[in-house]
C-alpha positions in Angstrom: 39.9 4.3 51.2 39.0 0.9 50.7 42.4 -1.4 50.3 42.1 -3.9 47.1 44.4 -7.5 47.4 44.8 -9.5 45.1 45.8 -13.1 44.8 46.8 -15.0 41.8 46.7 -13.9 38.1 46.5 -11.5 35.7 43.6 -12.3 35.2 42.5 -11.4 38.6 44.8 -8.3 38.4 42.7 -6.9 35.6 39.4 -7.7 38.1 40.7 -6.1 41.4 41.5 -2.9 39.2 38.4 -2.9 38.1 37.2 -3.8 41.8 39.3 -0.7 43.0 37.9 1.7 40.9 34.5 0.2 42.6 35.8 1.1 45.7 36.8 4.7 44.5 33.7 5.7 42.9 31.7 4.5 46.4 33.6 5.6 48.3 34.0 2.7 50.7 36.2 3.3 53.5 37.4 1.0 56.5 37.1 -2.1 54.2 39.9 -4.4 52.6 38.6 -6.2 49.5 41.1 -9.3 48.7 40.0 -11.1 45.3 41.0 -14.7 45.8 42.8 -17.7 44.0 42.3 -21.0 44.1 44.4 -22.3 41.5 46.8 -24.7 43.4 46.0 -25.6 47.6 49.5 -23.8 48.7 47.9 -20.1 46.8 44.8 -21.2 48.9 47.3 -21.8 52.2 49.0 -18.3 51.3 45.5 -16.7 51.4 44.8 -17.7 54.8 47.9 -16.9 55.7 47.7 -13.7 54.6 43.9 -12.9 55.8 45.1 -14.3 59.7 48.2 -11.3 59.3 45.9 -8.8 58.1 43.5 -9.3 61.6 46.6 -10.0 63.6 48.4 -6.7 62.5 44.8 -4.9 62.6 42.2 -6.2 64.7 39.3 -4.4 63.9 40.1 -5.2 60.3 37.3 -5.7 57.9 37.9 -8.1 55.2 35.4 -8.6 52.0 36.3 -11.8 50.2 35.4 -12.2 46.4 37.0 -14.7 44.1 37.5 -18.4 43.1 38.7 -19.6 46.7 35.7 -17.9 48.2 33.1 -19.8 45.3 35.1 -22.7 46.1 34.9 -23.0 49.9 32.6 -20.5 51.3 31.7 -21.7 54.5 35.2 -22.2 55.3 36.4 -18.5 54.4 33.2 -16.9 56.1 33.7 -18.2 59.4 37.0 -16.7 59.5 37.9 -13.7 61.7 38.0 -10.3 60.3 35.4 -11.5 57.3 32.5 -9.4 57.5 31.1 -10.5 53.7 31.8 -12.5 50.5 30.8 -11.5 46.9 30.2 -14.5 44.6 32.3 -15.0 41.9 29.7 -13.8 39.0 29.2 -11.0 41.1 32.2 -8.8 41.7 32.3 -7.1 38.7 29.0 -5.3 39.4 29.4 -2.1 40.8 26.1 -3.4 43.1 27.9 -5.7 44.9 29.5 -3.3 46.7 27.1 -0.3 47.5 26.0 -2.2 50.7 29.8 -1.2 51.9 30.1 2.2 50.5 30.1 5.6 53.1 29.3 7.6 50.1 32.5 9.4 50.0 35.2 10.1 47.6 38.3 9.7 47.1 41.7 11.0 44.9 44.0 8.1 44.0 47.1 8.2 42.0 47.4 5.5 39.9 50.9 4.0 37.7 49.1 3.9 34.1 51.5 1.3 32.5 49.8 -2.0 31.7 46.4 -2.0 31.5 44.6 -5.4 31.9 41.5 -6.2 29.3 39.1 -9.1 29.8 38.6 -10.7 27.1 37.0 -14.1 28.2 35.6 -16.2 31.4 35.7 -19.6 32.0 37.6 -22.7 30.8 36.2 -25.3 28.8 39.0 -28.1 28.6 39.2 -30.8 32.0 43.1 -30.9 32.8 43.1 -33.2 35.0 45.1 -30.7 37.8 42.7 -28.4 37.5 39.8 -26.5 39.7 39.2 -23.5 37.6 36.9 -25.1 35.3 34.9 -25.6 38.8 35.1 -22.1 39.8 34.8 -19.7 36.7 32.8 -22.4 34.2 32.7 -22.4 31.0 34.1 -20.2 28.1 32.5 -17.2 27.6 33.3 -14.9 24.7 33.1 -11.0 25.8 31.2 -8.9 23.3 34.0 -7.4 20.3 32.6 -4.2 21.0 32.5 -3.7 24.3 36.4 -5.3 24.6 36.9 -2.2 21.6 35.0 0.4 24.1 36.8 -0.8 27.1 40.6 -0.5 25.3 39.7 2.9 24.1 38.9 4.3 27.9 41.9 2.3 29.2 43.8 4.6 26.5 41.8 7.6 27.6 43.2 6.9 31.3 46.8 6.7 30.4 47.7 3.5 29.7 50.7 2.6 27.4 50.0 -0.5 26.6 47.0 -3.2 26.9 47.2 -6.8 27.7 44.3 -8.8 27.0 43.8 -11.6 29.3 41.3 -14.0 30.5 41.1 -17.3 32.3 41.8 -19.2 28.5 41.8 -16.2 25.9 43.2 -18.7 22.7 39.2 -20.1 23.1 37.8 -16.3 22.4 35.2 -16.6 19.9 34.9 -20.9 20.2 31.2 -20.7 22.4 29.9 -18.6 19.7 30.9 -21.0 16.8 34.1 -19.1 15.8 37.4 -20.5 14.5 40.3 -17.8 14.9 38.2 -15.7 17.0 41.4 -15.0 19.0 43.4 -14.0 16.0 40.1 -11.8 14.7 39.6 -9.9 17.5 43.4 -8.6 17.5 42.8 -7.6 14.0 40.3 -5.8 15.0 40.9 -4.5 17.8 44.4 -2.9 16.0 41.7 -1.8 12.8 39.5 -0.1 15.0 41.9 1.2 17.6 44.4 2.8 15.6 46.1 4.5 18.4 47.2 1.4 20.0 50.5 0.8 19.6 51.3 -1.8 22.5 49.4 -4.3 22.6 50.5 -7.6 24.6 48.5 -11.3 25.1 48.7 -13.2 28.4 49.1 -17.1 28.6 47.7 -18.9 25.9 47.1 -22.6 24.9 49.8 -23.9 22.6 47.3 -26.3 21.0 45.1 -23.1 20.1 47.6 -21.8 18.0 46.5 -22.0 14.6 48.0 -20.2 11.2 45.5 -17.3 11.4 47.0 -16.2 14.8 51.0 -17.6 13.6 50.3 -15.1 11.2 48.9 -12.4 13.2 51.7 -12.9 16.2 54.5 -12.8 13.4 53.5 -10.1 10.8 52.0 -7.5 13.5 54.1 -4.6 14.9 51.9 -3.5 17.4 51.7 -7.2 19.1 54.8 -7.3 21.1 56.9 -10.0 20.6 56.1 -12.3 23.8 54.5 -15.4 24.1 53.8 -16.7 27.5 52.7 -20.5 26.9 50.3 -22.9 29.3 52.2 -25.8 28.3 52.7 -27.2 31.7 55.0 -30.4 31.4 58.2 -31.6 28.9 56.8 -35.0 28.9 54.2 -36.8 26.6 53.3 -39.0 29.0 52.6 -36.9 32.0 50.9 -34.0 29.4 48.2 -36.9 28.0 47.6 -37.7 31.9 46.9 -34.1 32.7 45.0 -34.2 29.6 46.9 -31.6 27.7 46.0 -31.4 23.9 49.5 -30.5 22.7 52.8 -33.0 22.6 56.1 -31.4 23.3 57.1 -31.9 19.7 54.4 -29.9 18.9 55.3 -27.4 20.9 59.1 -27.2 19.7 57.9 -27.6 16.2 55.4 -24.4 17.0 58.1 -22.2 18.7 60.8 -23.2 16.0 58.3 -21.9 13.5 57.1 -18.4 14.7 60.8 -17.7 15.8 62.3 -18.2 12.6 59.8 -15.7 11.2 59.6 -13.4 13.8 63.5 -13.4 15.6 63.2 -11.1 18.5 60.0 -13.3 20.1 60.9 -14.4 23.9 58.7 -17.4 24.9 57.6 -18.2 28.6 55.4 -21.0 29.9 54.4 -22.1 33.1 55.7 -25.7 34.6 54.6 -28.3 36.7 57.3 -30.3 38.9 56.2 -33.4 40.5 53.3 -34.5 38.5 51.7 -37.9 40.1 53.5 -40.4 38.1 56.4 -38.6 37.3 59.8 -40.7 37.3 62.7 -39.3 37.3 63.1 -40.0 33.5 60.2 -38.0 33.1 61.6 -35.4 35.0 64.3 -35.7 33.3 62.3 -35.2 29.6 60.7 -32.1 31.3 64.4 -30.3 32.3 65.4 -31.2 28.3 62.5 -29.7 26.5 62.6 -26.3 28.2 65.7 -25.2 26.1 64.2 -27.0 22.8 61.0 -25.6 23.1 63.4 -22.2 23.1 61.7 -21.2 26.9 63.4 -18.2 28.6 60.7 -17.1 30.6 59.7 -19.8 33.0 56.7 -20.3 36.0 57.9 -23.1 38.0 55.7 -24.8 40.4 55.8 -27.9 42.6 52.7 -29.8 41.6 49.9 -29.2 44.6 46.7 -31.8 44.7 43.1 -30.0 44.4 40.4 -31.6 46.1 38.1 -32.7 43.4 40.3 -33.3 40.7 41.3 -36.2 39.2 44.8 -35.8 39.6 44.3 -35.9 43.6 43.8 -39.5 42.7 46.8 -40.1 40.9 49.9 -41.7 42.5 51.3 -38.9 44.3 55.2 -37.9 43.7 56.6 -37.5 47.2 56.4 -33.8 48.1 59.9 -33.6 48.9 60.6 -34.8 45.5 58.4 -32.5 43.9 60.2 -29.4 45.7 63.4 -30.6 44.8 62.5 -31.1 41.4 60.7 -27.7 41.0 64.1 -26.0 42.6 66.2 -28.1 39.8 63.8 -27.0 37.5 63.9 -23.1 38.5 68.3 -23.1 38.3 67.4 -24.6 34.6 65.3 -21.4 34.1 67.6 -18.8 35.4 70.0 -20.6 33.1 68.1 -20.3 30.1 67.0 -16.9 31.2 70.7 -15.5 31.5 71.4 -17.1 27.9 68.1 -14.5 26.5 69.6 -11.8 27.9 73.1 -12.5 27.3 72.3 -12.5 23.4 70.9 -9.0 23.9 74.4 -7.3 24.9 75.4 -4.4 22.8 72.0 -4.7 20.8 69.2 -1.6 20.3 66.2 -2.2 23.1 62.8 -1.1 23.2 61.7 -0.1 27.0 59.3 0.8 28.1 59.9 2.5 32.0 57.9 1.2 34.9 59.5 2.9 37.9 62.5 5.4 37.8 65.2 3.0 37.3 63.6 -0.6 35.5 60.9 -1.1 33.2 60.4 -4.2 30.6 61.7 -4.7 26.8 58.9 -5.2 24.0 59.8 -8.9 24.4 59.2 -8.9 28.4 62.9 -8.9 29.5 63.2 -7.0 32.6 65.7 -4.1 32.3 67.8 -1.8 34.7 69.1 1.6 34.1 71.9 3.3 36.0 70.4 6.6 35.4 67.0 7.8 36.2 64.0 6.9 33.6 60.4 9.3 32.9 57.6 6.6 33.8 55.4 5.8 31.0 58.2 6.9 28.9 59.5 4.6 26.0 62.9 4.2 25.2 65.0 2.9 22.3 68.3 2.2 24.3 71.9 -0.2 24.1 72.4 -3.3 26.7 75.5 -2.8 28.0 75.1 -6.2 30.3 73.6 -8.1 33.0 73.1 -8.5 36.2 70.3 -9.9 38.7 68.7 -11.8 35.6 68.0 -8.3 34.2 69.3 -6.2 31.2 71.7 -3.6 32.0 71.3 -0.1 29.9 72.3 3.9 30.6 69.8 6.5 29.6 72.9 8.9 29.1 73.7 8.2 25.0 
């Protein structure tokens, strides 16, 4: 059976199932597929990395590349050894693509139905100035609302307990057809015309996006779990209006004030950049401040990496030691504000939802541990009785 990697987000998690299921139904054998990333050049470094141990570990290995590192440097990733062929970006999620690979035989898989990934959008239509995806998926494209219905009712049908929808900018969904809300409609109607999901979860989204339609929807709706991962990328006004960011950080704090004090039990996340070209250490400094204001507890930190192309690669660069050292200052800040989440969560009722026998994730994405065995799939309505490892401690037995 054909082996699936992926590389990069969820996004791209939601693809390469849909890739393996490809693979499956084709019954392609003696191939590994890895779906790319190209997102920052050390995912792009990791790749190769991890494509040279595949044909090191496995010489006769077989490698089919697909993704935005392949539609960004082709040449480069077809002339390297094990790579037998590459599927174009706007191609992989044809079924096509891949009979020239298939042996015609089938297989049985055995598959974790927990989180099932839904597509909502492609593309990117904003120009941060750090970024290449706007390159390699284009612009926003809006799926059609019933086809994203169709495709959350089968990944109901298969199991799943609980759908996230995702997409390379979902808080755009609707814009390239001339809608405003379109993000905060399509939940609506998604919930209205699929009354049987109960969980339903977003990936990141754009704080500027977030209007009072969707405040609204992410605040009065049960079924929306209380988790809002943010693409807000810097603590600094300065450094967000040179990446070309459309949202200030008082904004943001204003924003996350607001749709806490309606809705308590929300957990924000957000993803960070360290070592911006231009950053001081004032700036820096701004950054580390505005993660506890802005009320973060979930936190991607990452030391800023230059794109070819983009016209942050141009900038002043921040010496790369720097940026490590700052991203590592910047991570100890997060596993602060992380342990101050969870910490407020001791001796309070929890939702889980099990993953694996002994840890699953609360409806507000806080990873949990339990000290007696757990049913997969199963949900839970449990008491923290601590912490430990940056994860909630409960005990099934009650």
């Amino acid at each position: 059976m054909a082996l699936v990697i992926n590389f990069g987000c969820r996004l791209n998690s939601c693809e390469s199932d849909i890739i393996q299921e490809f693979a499956n139904e084709l019954g392609i054998d003696d191939y590994t597929i890895i779906n790319t990333c190209a997102v920052t050049a050390e995912a792009e470094r990791k790749l190769r990395q991890g494509i040279r141990k595949l044909v090191t570990e496995k010489p006769s290995t077989k490698i089919i590349l697909t993704g935005c590192a392949v539609e960004l440097h082709p040449d480069i990733y077809r002339s390297m050894p094990g790579v037998v062929g590459i599927i174009p970006n706007d191609m992989k999620l044809k079924k096509s693509s891949y009979i020239p690979y298939s042996t015609k035989r089938q297989f049985a898989t055995t598959i974790s139905r927990i989180r099932g990934y839904l597509q909502i959008q492609n593309g990117c239509d904003q120009y941060c100035t750090f970024c290449i995806v706007r390159k390699t998926r284009g612009p926003n494209i809006s799926f059609d609302e019933d086809t994203i219905v169709t495709q959350a009712k089968k990944l109901l049908e298969k199991g799943f307990k609980e759908i996230v929808l995702t997409g390379i900018n979902i808080s755009a969904y609707g814009r390239d057809k001339g809608e405003a809300s379109g993000l905060a409609k399509l939940i609506c109607t998604l919930l209205k015309r699929v009354p049987n999901l109960s969980r339903l979860r977003l990936s990141s989204i754009d704080p500027a996006d977030i209007d009072e339609e969707l405040i609204s929807v992410i605040t009065q709706e049960e079924r929306l779990l209380p988790h809002l991962h943010e693409s807000i990328q810097a603590g600094d006004d300065i450094i967000l209006k040179r990446m070309l960011r459309r949202h200030s950080c008082q904004q943001v704090i204003e924003l996350n004030e607001r749709i806490s004090s309606l809705r308590p039990e929300i957990v924000f996340g957000a993803d960070i950049i360290a070592g911006f070209p231009t950053e001081t250490d004032d700036m820096f400094n701004n950054t580390r401040d505005f993660l506890a204001k802005a009320k973060l507890s979930l936190l991607h930190i990452f030391p800023f990496s230059p794109r070819p192309g983009t016209p942050a690669a141009r900038m002043p660069m921040v010496p790369k030691e720097i940026r490590l050292s700052r991203a590592r200052l910047l991570k100890q800040t997060a596993q602060e504000l992380l342990q101050q989440k969870l910490e407020q969560q001791y001796g309070k009722r929890i939702t889980l939802l099990a993953e694996k026998e002994f840890s699953g994730k609360t409806n507000n994405y806080l990873a949990v541990k339990s000290l007696t065995p757990l049913e997969v799939g199963h949900l839970y309505h449990l008491t923290c009785t601590g912490t430990e490892n940056q994860e909630l401690i409960v005990d099934n037995v009650e």
